[in-house]
MINUZA-148057 format. One record per atom (N, C-alpha, C, O): x, y, z; residue in one letter. Coordinates in steps of 0.02 Angstrom, whole numbers, padded with zeros to 5 digits, always signed. Example, Ala and Ser with C-alpha at 12.3 -4.5 7.8 and 13.67 -1.06 7.14 Angstrom:
BEGIN
+00660-00284+00390a +00615-00225+00390a +00660-00165+00390a +00712-00166+00423a +00642-00112+00354s +00684-00053+00357s +00645+00002+00394s +00670+00057+00402s 
***
This chain:
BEGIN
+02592+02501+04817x +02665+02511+04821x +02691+02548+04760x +02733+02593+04762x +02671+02533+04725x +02677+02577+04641x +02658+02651+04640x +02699+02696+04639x +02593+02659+04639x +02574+02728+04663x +02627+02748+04723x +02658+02799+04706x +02642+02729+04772x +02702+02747+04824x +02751+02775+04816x +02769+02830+04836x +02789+02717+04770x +02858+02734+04744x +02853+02790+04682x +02894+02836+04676x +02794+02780+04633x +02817+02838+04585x +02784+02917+04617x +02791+02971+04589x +02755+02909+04669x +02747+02961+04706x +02834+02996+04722x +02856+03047+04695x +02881+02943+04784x +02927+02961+04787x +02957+02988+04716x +02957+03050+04715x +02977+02964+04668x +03005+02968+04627x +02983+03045+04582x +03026+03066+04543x +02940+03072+04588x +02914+03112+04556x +02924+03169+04602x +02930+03225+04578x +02925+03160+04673x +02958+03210+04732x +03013+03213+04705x +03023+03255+04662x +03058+03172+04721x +03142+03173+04717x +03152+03214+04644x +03193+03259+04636x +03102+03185+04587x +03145+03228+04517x +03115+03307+04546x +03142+03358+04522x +03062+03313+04596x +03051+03394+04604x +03085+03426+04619x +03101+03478+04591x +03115+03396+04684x +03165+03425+04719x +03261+03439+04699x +03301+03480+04723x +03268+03396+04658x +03335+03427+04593x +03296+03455+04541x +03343+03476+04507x +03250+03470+04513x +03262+03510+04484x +03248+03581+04512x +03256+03630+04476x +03224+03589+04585x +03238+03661+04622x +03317+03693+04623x +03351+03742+04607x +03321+03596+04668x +03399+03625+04681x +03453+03640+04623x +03505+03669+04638x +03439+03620+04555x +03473+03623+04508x +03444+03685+04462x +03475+03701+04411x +03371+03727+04486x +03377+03791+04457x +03415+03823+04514x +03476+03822+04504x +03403+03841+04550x +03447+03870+04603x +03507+03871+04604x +03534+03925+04616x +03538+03826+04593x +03631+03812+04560x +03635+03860+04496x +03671+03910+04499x +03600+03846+04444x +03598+03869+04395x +03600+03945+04389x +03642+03982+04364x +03520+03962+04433x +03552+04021+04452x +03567+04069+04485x +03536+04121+04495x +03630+04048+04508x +03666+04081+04544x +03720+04114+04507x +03760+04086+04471x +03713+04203+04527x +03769+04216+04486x +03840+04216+04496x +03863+04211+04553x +03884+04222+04432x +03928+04197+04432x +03975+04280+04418x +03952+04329+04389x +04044+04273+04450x +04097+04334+04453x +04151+04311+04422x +04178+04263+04448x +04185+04340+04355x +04236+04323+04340x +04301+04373+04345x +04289+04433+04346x +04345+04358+04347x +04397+04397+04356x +04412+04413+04298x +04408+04377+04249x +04434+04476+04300x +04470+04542+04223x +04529+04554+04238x +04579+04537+04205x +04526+04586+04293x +04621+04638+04271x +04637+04645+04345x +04591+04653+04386x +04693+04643+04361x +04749+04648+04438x +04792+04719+04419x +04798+04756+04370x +04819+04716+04493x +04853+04776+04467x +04887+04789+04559x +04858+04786+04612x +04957+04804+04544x +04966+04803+04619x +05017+04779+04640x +05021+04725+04611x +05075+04786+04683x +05130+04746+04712x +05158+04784+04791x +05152+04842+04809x +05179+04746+04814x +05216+04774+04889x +05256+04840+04871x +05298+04836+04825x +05248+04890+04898x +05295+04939+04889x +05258+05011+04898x +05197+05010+04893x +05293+05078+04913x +05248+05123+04944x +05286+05174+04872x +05309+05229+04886x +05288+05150+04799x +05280+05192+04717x +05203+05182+04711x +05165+05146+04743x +05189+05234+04650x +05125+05257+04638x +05105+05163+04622x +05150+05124+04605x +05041+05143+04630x +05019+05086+04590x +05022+05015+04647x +04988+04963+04648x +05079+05040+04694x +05099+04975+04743x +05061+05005+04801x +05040+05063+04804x +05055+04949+04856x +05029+04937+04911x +05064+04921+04974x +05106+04877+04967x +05057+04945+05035x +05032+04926+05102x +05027+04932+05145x +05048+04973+05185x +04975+04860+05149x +04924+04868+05205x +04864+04879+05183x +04829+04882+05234x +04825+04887+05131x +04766+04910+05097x +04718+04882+05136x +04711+04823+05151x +04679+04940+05154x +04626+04945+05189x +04561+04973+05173x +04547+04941+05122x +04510+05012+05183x +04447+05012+05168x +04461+05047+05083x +04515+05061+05057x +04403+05053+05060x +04406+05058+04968x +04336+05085+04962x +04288+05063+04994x +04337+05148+04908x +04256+05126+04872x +04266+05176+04814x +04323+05195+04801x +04212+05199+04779x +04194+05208+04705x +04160+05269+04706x +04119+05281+04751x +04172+05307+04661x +04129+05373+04651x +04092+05364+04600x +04099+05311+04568x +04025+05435+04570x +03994+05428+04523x +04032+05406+04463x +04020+05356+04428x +04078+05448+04455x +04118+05435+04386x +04166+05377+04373x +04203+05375+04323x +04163+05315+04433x +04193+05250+04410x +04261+05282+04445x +04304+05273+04402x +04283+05307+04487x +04357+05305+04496x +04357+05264+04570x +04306+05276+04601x +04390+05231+04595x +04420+05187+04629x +04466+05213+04690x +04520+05221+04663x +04472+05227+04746x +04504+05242+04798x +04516+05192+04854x +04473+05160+04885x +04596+05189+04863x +04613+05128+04915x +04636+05160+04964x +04678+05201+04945x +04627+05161+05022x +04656+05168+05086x +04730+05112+05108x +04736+05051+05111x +04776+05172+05121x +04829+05087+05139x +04865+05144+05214x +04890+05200+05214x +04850+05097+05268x +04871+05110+05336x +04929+05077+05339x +04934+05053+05396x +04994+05059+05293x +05066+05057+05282x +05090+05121+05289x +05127+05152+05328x +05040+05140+05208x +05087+05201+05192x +05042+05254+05210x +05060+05303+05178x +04989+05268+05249x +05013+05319+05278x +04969+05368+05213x +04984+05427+05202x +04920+05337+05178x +04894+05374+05101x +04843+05353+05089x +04821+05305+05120x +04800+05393+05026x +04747+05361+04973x +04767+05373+04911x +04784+05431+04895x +04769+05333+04875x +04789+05309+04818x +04713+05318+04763x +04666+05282+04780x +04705+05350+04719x +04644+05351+04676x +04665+05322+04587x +04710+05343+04550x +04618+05271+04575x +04638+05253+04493x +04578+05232+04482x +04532+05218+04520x +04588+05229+04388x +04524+05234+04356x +04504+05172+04357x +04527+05136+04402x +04458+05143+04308x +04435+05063+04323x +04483+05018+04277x +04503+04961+04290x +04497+05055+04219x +04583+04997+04197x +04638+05003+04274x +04669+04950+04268x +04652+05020+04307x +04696+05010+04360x +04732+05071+04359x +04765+05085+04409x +04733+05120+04299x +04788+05157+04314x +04783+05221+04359x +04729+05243+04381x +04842+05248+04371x +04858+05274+04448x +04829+05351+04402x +04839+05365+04342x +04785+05397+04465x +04746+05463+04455x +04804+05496+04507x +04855+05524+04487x +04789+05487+04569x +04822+05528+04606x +04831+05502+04665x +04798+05452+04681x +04884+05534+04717x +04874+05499+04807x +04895+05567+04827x +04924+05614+04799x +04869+05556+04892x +04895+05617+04936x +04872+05567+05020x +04836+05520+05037x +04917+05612+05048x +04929+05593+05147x +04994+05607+05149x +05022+05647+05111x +05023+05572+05197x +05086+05541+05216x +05076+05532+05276x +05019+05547+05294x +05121+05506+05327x +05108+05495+05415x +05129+05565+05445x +05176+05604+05438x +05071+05563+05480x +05085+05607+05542x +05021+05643+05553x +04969+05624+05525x +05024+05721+05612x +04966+05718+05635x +04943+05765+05612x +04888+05778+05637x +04968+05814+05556x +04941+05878+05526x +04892+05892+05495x +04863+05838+05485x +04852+05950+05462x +04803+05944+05433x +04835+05895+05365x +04891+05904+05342x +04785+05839+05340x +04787+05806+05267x +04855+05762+05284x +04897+05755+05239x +04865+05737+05337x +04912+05670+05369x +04885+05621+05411x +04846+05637+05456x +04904+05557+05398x +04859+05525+05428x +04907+05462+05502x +04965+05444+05510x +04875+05457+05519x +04910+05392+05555x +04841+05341+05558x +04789+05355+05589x +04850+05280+05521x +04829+05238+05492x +04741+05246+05488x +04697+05236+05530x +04741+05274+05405x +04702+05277+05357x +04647+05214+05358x +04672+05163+05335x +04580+05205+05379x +04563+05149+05376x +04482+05152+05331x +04443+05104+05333x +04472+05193+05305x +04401+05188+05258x +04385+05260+05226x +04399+05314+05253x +04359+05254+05174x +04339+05318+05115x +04281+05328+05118x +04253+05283+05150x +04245+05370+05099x +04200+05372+05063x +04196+05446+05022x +04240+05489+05027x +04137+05453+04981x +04158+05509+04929x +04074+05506+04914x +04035+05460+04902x +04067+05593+04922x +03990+05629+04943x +03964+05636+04857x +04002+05618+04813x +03899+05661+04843x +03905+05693+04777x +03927+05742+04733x +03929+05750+04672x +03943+05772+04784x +03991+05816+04772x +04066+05813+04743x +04100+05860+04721x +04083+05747+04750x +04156+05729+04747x +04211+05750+04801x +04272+05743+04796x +04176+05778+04855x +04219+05784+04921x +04250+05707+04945x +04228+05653+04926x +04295+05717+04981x +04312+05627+05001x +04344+05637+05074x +04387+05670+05101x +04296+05588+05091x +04297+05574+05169x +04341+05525+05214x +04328+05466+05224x +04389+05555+05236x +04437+05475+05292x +04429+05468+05340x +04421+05523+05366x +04424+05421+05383x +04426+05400+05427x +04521+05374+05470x +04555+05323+05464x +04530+05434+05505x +04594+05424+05521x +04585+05404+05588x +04566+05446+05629x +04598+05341+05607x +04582+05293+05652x +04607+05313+05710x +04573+05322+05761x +04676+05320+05704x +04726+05318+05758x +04723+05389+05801x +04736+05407+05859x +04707+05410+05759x +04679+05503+05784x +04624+05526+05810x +04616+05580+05837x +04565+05462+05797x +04503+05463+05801x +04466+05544+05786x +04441+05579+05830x +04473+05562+05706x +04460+05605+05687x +04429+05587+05602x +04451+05534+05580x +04399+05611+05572x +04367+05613+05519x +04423+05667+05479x +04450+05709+05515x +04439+05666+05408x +04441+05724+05369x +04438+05724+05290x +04459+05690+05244x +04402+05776+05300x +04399+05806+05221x +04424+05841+05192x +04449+05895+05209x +04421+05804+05119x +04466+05840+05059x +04430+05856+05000x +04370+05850+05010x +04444+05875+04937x +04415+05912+04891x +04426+05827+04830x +04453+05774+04845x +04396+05843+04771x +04447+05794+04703x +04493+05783+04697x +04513+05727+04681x +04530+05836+04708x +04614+05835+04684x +04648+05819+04750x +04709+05813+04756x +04607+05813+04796x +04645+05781+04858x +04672+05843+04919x +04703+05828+04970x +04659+05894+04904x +04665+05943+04937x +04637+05951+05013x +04579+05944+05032x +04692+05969+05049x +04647+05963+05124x +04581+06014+05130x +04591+06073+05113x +04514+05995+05152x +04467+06038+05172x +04453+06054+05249x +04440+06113+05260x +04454+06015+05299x +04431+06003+05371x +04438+05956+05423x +04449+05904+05392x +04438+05944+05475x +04442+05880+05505x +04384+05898+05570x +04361+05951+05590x +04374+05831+05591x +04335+05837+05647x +04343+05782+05696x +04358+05724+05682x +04331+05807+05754x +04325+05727+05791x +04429+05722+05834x +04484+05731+05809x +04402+05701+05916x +04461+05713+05958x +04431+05618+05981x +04385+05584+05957x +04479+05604+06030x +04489+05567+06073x +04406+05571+06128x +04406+05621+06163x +04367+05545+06133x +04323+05538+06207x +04250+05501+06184x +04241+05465+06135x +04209+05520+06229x +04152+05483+06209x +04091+05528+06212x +04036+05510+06233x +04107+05596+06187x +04052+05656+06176x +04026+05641+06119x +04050+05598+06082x +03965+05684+06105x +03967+05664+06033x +04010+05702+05981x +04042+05752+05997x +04008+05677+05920x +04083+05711+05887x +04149+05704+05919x +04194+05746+05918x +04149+05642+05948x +04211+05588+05986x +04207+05537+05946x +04158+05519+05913x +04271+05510+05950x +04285+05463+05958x +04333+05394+06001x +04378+05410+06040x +04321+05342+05990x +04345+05287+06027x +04369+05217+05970x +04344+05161+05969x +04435+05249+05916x +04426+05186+05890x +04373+05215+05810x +04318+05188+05815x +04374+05235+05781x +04332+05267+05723x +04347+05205+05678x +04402+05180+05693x +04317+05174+05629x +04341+05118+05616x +04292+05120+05518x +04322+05116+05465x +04244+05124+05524x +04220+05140+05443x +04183+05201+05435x +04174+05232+05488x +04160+05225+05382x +04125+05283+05346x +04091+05273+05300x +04117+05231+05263x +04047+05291+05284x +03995+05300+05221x +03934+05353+05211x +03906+05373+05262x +03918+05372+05157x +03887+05424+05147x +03808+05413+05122x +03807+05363+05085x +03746+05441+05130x +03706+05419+05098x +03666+05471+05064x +03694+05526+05064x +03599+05467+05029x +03598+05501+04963x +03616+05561+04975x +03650+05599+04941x +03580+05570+05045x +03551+05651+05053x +03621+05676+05064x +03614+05737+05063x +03696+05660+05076x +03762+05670+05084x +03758+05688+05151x +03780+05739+05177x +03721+05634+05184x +03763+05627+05254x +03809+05586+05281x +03829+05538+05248x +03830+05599+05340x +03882+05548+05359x +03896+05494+05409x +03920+05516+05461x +03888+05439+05408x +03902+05373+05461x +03973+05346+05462x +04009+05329+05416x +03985+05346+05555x +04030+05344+05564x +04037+05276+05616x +03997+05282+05663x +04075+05217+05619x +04072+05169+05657x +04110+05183+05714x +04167+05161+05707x +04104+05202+05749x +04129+05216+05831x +04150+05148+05876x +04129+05144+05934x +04180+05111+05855x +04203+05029+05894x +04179+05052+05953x +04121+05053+05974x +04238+05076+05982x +04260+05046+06077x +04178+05098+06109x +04161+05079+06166x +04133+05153+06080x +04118+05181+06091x +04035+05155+06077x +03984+05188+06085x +04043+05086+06053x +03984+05049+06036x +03918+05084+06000x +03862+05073+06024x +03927+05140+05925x +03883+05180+05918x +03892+05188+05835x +03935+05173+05793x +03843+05212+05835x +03869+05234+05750x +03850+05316+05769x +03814+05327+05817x +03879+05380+05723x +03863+05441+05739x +03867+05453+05674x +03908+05428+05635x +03805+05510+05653x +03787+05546+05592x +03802+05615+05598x +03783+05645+05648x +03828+05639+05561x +03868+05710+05535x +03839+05726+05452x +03826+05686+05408x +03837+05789+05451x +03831+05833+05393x +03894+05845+05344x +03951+05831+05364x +03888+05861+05305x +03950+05856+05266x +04029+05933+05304x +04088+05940+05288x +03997+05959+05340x +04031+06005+05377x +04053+05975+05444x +04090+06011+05477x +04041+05931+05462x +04061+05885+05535x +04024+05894+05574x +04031+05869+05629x +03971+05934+05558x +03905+05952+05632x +03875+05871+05634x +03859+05834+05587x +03875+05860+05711x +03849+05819+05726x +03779+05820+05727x +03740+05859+05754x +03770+05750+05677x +03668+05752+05679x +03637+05738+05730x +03595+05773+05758x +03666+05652+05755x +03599+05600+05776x +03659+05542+05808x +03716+05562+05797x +03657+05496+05834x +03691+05436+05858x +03646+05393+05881x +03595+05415+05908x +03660+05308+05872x +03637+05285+05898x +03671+05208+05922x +03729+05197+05905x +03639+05164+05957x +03682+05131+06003x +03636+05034+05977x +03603+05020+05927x +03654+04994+06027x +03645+04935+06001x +03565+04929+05979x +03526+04966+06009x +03544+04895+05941x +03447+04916+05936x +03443+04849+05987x +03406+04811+05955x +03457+04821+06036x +03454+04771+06096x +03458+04764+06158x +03432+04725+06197x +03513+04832+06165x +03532+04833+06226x +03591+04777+06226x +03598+04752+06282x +03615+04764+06199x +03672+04692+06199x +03733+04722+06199x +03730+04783+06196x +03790+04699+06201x +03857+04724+06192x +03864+04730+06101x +03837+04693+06059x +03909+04790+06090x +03897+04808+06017x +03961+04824+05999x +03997+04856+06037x +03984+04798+05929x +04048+04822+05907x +04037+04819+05819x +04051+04775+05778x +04011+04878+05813x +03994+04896+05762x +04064+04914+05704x +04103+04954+05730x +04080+04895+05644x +04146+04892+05632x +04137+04941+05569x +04137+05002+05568x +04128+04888+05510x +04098+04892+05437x +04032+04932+05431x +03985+04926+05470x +04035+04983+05365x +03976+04994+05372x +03972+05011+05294x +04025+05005+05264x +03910+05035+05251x +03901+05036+05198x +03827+05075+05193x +03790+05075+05242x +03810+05106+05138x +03738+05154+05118x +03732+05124+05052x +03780+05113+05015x +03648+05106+05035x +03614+05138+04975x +03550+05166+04994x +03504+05145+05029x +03561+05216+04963x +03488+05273+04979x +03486+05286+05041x +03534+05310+05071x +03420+05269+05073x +03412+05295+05132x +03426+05221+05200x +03399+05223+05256x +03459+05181+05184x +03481+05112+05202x +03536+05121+05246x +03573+05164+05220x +03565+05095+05318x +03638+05101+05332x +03629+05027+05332x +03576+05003+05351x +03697+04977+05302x +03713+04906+05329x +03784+04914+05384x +03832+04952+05377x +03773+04881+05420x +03822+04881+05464x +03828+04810+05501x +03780+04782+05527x +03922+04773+05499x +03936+04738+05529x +03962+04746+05594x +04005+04783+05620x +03923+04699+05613x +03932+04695+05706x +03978+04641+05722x +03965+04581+05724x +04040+04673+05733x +04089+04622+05762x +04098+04580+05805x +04141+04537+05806x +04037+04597+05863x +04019+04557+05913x +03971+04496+05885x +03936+04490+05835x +03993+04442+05956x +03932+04376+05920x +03859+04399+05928x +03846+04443+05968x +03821+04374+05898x +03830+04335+05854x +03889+04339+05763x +03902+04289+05730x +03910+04410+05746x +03942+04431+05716x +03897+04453+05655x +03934+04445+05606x +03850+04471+05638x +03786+04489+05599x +03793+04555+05568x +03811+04608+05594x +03776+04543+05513x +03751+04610+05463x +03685+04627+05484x +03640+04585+05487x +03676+04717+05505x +03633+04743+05537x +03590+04805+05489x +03625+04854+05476x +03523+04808+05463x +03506+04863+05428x +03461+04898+05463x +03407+04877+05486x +03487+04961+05469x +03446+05025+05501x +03413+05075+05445x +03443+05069+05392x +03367+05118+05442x +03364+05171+05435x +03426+05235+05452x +03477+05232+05487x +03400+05290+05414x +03450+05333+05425x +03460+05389+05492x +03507+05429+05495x +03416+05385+05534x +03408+05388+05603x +03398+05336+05662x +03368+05343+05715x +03435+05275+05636x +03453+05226+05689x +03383+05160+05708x +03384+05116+05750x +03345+05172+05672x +03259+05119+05667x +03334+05054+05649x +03385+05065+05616x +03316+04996+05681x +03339+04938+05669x +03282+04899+05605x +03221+04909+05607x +03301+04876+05576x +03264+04852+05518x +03266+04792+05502x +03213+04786+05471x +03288+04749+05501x +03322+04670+05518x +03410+04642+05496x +03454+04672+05466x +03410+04591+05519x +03477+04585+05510x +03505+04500+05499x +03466+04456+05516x +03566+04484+05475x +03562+04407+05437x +03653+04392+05450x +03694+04427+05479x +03660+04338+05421x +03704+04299+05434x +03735+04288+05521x +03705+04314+05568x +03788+04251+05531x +03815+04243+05599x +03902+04199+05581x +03915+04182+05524x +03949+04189+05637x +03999+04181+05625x +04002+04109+05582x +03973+04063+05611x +04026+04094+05529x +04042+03995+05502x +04073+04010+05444x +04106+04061+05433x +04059+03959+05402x +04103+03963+05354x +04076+03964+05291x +04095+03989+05238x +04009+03921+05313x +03938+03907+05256x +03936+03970+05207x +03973+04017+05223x +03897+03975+05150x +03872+04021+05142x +03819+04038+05164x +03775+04004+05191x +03822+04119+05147x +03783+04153+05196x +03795+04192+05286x +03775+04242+05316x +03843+04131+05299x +03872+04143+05359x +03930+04175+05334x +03941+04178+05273x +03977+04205+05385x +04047+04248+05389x +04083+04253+05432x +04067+04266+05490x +04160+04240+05402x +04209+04225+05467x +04243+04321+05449x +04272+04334+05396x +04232+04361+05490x +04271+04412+05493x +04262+04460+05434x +04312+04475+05402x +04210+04483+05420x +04186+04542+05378x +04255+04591+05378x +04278+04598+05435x +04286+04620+05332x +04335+04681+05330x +04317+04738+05309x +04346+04789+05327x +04247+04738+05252x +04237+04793+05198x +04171+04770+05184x +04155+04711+05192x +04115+04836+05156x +04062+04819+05116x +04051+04876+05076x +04070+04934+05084x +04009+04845+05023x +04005+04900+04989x +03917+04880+04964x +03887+04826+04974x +03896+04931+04936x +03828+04915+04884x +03833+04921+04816x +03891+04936+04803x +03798+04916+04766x +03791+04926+04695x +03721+04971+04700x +03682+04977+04747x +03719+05008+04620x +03679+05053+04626x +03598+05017+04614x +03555+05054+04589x +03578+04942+04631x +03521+04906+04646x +03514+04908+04730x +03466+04886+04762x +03565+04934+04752x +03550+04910+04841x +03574+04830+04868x +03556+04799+04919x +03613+04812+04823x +03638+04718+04847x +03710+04756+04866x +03736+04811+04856x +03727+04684+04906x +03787+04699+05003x +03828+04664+04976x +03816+04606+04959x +03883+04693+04968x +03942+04646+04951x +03997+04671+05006x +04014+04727+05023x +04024+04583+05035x +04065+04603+05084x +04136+04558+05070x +04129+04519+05023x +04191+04555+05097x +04255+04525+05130x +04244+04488+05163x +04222+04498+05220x +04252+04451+05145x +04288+04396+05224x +04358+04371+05223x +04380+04336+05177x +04405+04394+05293x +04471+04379+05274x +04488+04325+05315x +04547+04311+05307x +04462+04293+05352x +04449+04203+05364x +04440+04171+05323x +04469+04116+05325x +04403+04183+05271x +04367+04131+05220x +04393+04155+05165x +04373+04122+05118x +04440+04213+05144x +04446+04221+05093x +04416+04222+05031x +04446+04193+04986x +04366+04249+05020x +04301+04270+04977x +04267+04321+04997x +04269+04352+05050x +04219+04330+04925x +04158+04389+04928x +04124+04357+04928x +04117+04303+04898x +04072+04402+04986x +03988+04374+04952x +03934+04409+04942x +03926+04452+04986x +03890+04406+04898x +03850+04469+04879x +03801+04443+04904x +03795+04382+04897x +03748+04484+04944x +03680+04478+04963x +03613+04529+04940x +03630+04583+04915x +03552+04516+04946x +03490+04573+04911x +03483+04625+04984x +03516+04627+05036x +03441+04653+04966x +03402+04693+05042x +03383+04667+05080x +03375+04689+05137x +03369+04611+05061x +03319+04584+05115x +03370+04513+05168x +03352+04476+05215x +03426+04521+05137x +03481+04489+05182x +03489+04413+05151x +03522+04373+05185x +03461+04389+05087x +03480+04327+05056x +03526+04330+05012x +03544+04369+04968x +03541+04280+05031x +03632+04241+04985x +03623+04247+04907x +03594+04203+04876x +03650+04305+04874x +03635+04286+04814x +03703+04258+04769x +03700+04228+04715x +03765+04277+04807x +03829+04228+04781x +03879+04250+04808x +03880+04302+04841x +03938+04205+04795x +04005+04194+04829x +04077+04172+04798x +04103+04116+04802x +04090+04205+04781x +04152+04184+04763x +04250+04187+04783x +04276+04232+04817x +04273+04152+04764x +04347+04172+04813x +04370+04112+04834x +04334+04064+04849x +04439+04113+04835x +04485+04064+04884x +04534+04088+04880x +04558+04129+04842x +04573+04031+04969x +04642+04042+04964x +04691+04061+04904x +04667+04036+04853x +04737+04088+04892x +04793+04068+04852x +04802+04144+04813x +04763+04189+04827x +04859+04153+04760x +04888+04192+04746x +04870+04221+04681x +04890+04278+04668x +04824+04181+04628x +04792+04160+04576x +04759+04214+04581x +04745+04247+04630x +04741+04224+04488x +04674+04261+04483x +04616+04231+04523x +04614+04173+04542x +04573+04276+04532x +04537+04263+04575x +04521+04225+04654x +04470+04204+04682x +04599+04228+04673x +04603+04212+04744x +04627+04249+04796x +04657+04297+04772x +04628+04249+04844x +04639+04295+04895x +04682+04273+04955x +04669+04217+04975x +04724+04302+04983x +04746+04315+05040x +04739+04360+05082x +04783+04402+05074x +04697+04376+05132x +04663+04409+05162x +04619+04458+05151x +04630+04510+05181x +04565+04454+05111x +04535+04511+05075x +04491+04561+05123x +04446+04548+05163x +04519+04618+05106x +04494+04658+05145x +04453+04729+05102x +04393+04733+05112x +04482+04776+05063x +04435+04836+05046x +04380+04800+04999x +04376+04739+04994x +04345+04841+04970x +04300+04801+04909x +04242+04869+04904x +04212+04898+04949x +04242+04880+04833x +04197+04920+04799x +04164+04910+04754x +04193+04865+04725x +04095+04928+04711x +04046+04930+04654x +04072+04983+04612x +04083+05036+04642x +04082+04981+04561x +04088+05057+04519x +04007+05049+04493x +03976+05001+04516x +03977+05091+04448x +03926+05120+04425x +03922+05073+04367x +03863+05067+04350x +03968+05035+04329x +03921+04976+04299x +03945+04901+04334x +03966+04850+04307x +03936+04914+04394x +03937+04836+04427x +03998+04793+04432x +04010+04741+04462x +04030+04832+04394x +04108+04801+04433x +04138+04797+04482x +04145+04850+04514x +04166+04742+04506x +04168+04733+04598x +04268+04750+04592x +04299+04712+04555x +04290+04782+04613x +04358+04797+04661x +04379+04761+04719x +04330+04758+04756x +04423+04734+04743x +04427+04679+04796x +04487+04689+04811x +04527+04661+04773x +04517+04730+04869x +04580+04737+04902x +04627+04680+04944x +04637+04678+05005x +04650+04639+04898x +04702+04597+04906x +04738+04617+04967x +04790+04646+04951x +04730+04612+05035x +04775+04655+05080x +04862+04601+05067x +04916+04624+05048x +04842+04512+05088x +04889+04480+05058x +04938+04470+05019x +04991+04439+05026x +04904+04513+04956x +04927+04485+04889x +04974+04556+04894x +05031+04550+04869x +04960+04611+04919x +04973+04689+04906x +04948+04706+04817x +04988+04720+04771x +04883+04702+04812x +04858+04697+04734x +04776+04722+04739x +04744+04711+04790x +04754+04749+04694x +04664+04785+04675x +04679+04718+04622x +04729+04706+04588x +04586+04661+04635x +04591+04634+04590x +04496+04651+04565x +04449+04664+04602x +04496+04644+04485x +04422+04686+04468x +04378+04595+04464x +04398+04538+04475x +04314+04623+04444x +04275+04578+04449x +04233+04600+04387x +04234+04659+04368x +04187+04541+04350x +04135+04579+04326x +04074+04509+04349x +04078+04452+04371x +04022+04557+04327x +03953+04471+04330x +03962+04470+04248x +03979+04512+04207x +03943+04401+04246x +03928+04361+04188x +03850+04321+04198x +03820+04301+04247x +03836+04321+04134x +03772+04283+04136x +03750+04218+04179x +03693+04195+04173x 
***
């Protein structure tokens, strides 16, 4: 019985001290600097919607209020905006995701138009592409964007259940459709290197990784509240290691994951507070690991950094 019990006993101290390196370490996100209020002046918000980061650390918010993109450096302060509503070249009717090539070209996704367009640095109109249908170089519902090394382009096609790849000129590459055969509502999407992640809005509600010609590669989480799990993905982004950081505007938090689709942390809650959220939706990496987090709630950019 002795041998027995200090058997148990020598399990049990094994098993906290796993679970208590594992606590330990897990990393941790602290909050730096806000910046942001209701209102359509340089610096204010709404509606803020998709977000992300260029080589040089600058910061771009999408807000389908106003009708704009808004660009500032990583202290918060305001670089430049250009849009306004409507349907002309470099106007948008609701603005819903960025991205920005190596070049420093910058890419929108103008939803309501179901059209793509490009602009230069300074925000200057370059091109648009993309009508109403279900050809390729259609759309149904255009919903995120992202770019990957080689400066191509992925495009989330909702109602049209597809993702479609384009060149930095709008020539259509490649498309591809559910890797199941299942019903697909591909929303969110995000690149590092030669990687696409993409959230599938349909149930099970799962983060999906492909190759850059549509190879399904595996895929993780499902709808709850747990970590790991996700109520309503809005935004993702990567860091320049290849780890998934997403929104959730059910749960009000981020959570960062590796390549290989494990939980590496989470942080966030309700409320109005540093570091809390009311519906969080854009979210970006700048180039030394600082996380951006589009307060759609709060009408506020709040920064992040890791700590040891």
């Amino acid at each position: 019985m002795r041998i027995l019990r200090l058997s148990y006993i020598v399990f049990s101290l094994l098993v906290f001290l796993i679970i208590a390196t594992s606590y330990c370490s897990a990393e941790t996100y602290e909050f730096v600097l806000e910046w942001g209020s209701p209102g359509s002046d340089t610096g204010q918000f709404v509606t803020i919607r998709g977000m992300c980061s260029d080589k040089n650390g600058f910061i771009y918010v999408c807000e389908s209020g106003n009708d704009r993109i808004q660009k500032f450096d990583s202290l918060g302060n305001f670089v430049m905006m250009f849009g306004g509503n409507g349907s002309g070249n470099g106007q948008f009717e609701y603005p819903n995701d960025v991205a920005v090539d190596n070049a420093k070209f910058i890419y929108i996704v103008d939803q309501l138009q179901n059209r793509v367009q490009k602009f230069d640095s300074s925000g200057n109109f370059v091109l648009a592409w993309g009508d109403t249908g279900s050809a390729p170089g259609q759309f149904q519902y255009c919903v995120g964007i992202t770019v990957d090394s080689l400066n191509y382009l992925f495009v989330t096609d909702l109602e049209n259940h597809r993702i479609q790849k384009f060149d930095t000129q709008g020539n259509f590459v490649t498309q591809w459709f559910s890797p199941d055969s299942s019903r697909w509502n591909p929303v969110s999407i995000t690149a590092h290197n030669m990687d696409i992640y993409v959230y599938n809005w349909y149930p099970p509600q799962n983060i999906q990784k492909f190759d850059t010609i549509g190879n399904f590669i595996l895929e993780w989480s499902s709808f709850g509240f747990a970590p790991e799990q996700n109520a309503l993905i809005m935004d993702m982004a990567t860091d320049d290691s290849g780890k998934v950081y997403v929104t959730e505007a059910w749960n009000d938090r981020c959570q960062k994951f590796d390549t290989n689709g494990m939980h590496v942390t989470t942080w966030g809650r309700s409320g109005t507070g540093p570091g809390e959220f009311n519906y969080p939706f854009g979210i970006a990496v700048d180039v030394n690991g600082n996380v951006y987090v589009g307060d759609y709630g709060n009408s506020r950019i709040q920064k992040f950094r890791r700590i040891p």
